[in-house]
C-alpha positions in Angstrom: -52.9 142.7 -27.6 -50.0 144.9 -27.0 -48.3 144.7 -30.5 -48.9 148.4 -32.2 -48.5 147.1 -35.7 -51.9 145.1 -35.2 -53.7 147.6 -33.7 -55.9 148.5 -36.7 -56.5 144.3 -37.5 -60.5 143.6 -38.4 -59.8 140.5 -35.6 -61.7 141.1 -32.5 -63.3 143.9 -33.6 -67.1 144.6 -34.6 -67.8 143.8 -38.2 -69.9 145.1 -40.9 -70.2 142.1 -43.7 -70.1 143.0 -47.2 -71.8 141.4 -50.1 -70.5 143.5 -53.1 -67.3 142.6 -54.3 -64.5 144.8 -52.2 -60.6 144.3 -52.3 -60.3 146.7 -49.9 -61.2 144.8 -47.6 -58.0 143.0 -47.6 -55.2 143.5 -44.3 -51.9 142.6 -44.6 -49.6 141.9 -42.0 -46.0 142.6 -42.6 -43.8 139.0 -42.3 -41.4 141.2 -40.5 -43.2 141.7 -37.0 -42.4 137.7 -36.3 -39.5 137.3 -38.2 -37.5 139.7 -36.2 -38.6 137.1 -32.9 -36.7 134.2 -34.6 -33.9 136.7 -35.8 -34.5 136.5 -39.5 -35.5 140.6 -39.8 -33.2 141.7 -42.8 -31.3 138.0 -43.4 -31.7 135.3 -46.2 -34.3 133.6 -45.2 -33.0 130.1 -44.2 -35.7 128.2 -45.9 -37.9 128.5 -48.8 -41.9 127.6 -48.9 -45.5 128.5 -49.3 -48.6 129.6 -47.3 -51.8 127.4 -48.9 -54.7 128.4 -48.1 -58.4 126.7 -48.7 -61.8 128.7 -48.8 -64.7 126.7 -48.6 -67.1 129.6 -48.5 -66.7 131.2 -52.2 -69.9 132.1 -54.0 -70.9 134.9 -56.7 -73.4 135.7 -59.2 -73.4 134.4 -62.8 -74.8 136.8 -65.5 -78.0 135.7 -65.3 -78.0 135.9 -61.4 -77.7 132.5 -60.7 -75.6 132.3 -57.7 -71.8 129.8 -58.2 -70.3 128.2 -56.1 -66.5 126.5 -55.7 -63.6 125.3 -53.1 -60.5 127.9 -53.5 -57.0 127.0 -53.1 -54.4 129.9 -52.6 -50.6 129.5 -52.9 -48.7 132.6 -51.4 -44.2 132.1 -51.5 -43.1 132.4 -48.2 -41.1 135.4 -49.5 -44.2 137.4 -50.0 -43.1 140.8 -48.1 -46.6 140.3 -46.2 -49.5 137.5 -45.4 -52.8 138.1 -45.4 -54.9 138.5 -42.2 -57.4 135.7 -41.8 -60.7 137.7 -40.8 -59.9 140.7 -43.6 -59.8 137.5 -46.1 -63.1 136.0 -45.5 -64.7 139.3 -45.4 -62.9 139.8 -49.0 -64.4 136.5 -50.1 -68.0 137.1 -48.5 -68.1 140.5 -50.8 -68.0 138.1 -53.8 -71.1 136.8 -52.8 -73.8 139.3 -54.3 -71.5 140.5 -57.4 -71.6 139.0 -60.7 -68.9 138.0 -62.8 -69.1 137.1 -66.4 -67.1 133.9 -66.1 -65.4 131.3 -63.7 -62.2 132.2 -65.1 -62.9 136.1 -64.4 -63.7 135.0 -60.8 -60.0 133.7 -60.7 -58.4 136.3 -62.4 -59.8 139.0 -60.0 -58.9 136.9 -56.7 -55.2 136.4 -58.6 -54.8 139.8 -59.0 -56.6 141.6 -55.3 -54.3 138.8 -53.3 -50.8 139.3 -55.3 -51.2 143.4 -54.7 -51.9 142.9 -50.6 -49.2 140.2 -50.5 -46.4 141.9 -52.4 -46.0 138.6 -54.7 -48.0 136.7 -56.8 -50.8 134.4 -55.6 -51.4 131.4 -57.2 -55.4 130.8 -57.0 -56.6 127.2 -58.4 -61.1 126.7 -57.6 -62.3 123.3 -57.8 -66.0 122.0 -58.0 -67.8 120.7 -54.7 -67.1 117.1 -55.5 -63.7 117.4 -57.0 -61.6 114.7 -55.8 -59.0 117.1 -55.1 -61.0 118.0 -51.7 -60.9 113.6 -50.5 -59.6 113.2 -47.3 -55.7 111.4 -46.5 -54.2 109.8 -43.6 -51.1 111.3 -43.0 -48.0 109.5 -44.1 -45.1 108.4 -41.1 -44.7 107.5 -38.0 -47.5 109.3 -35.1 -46.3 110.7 -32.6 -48.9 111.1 -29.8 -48.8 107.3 -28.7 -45.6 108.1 -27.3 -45.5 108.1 -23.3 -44.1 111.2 -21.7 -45.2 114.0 -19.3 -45.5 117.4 -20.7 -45.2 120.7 -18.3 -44.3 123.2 -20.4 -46.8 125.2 -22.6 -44.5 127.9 -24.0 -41.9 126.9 -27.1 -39.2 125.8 -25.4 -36.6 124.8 -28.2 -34.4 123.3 -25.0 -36.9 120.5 -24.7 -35.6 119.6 -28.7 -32.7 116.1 -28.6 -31.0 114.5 -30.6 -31.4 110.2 -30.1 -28.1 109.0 -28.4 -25.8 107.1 -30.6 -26.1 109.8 -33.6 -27.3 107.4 -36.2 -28.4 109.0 -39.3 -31.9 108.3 -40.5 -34.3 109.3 -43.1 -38.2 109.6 -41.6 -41.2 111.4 -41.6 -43.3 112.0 -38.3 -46.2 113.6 -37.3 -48.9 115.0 -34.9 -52.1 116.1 -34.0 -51.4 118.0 -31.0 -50.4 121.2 -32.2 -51.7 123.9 -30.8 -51.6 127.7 -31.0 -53.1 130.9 -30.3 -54.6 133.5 -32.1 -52.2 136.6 -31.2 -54.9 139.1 -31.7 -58.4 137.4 -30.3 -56.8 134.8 -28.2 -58.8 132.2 -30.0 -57.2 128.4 -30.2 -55.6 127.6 -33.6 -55.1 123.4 -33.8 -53.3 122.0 -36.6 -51.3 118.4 -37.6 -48.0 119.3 -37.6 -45.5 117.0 -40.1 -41.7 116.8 -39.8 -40.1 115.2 -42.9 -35.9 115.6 -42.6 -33.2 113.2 -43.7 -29.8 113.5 -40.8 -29.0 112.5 -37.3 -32.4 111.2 -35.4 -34.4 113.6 -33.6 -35.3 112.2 -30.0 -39.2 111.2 -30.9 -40.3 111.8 -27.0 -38.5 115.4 -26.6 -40.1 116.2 -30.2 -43.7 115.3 -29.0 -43.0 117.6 -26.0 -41.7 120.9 -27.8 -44.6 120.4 -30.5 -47.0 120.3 -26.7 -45.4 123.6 -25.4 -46.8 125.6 -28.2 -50.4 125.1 -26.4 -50.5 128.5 -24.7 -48.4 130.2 -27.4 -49.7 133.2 -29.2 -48.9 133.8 -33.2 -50.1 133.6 -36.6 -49.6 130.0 -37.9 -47.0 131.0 -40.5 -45.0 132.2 -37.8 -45.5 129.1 -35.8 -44.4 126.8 -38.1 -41.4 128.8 -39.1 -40.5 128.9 -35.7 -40.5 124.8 -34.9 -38.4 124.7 -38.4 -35.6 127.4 -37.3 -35.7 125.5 -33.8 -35.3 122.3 -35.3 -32.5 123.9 -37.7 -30.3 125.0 -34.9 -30.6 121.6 -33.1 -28.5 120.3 -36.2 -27.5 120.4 -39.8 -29.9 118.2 -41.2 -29.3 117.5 -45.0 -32.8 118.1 -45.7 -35.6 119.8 -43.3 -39.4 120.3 -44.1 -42.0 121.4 -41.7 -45.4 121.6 -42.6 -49.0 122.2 -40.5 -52.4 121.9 -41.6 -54.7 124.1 -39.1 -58.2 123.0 -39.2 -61.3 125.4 -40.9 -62.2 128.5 -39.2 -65.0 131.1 -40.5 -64.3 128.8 -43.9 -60.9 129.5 -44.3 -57.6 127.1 -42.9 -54.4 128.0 -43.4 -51.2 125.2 -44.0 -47.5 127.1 -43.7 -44.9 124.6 -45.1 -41.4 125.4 -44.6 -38.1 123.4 -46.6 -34.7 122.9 -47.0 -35.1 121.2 -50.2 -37.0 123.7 -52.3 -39.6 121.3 -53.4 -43.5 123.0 -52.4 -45.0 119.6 -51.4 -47.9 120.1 -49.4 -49.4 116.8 -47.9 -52.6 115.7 -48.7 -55.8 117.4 -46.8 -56.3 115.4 -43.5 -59.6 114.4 -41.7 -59.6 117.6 -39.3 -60.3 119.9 -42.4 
């Protein structure tokens, strides 16, 4: 890792685990360090969005010592000024873990209120039981795009790979796949994700799509980043009148993380898919 600003990250490094409840623990990462990449350092963001997260590994003391448990879901605005590094948050969690809290409700409260301090913005944080429904599994809505037939050589974004279909007809679709792939910038670790493009204009080139989504294999950033990359790529390849770009990265150390990324202004994240 040659970045200075992630220097001091708890990824890749030896690790004490705490089980009393710590929001020091917490690292963010200014959005900046990527943004400035895609040329977005100190402009209007061209899209609006959200960062939901899902922790599987919650668990604290009741009054009585009884230990609770529940699935988390955290909603952070893509304009947050920073994220929240992945390792520094399930440490953050795992310090719930031998604390007690008076109520469920207190247990929300204080994640609410740790998150929206590290993150510069408010954190939305919904828990659910173990066998809410809210956790079922969905098949992804659209058209799959990994049937397709093509040769892929390039394993580095390459937005030059990104067409339009000849004959510019205009069309209104949603298409997907599971082929995503990204690095870790800091441990070098694989991140894979379902990737979902939802846009309403002229018809992106379905093969050349599949093989731009394929070059991000050996590519090294945090998912937001990643996906706010494929949207500003896919932006620049033409005006569509409506763009959304969202990825759902499967579980790691109880945590995944799904970036989504619009045109429209409407936070609809797609249901949770069989990898998570």
């Amino acid at each position: 890792m040659n970045r200075e600003d992630w220097q001091n990250l708890p990824l890749g490094q030896e690790t004490r685990y705490e089980s009393s409840y710590n929001p020091k623990l917490l690292h963010p990462i200014p959005r900046s360090v990527s943004r400035a990449q895609l040329g977005l350092e100190g402009q209007v963001l061209p899209f609006t969005g959200a960062d939901e997260w899902w922790g599987f590994e919650l668990s604290w003391l009741n009054p009585k010592g009884v230990p609770q448990v529940a699935v988390a879901r955290f909603r952070f605005a893509a304009s947050s000024p920073a994220m929240i590094e992945s390792k520094s948050f399930k440490l953050y969690l795992n310090s719930f873990n031998q604390s007690e809290f008076p109520s469920r409700e207190a247990v929300q409260a204080t994640l609410e209120k740790d998150l929206s301090a590290a993150a510069g913005s408010d954190v939305a944080v919904t828990l659910f039981d173990v066998e809410d429904t809210a956790l079922d599994v969905h098949k992804p809505v659209g058209f799959c795009l990994d049937g397709l037939d093509i040769e892929a050589r390039t394993y580095q974004p390459d937005a030059a790979l990104l067409k339009l279909e000849e004959g510019g007809k205009a069309v209104e679709e949603v298409l997907y796949s599971h082929l995503l792939r990204s690095n870790c910038p800091v441990t070098g670790q694989p991140d894979w994700a379902t990737v979902t493009i939802e846009y309403r204009g002229p018809a992106l080139d379905r093969a050349a799509l599949l093989a731009y989504i394929i070059s991000f294999r050996e590519h090294q950033d945090f998912h937001e980043h990643c996906v706010e990359r494929i949207y500003c790529d896919l932006q620049n390849l033409a005006e569509f009148e409506t763009l959304t770009v969202c990825a759902r990265y499967t579980r790691r150390g109880g945590l995944d993380i799904n970036p989504l990324r619009t045109s429209t202004g409407e936070i609809a994240f797609p249901g949770r898919f069989a990898r998570q």
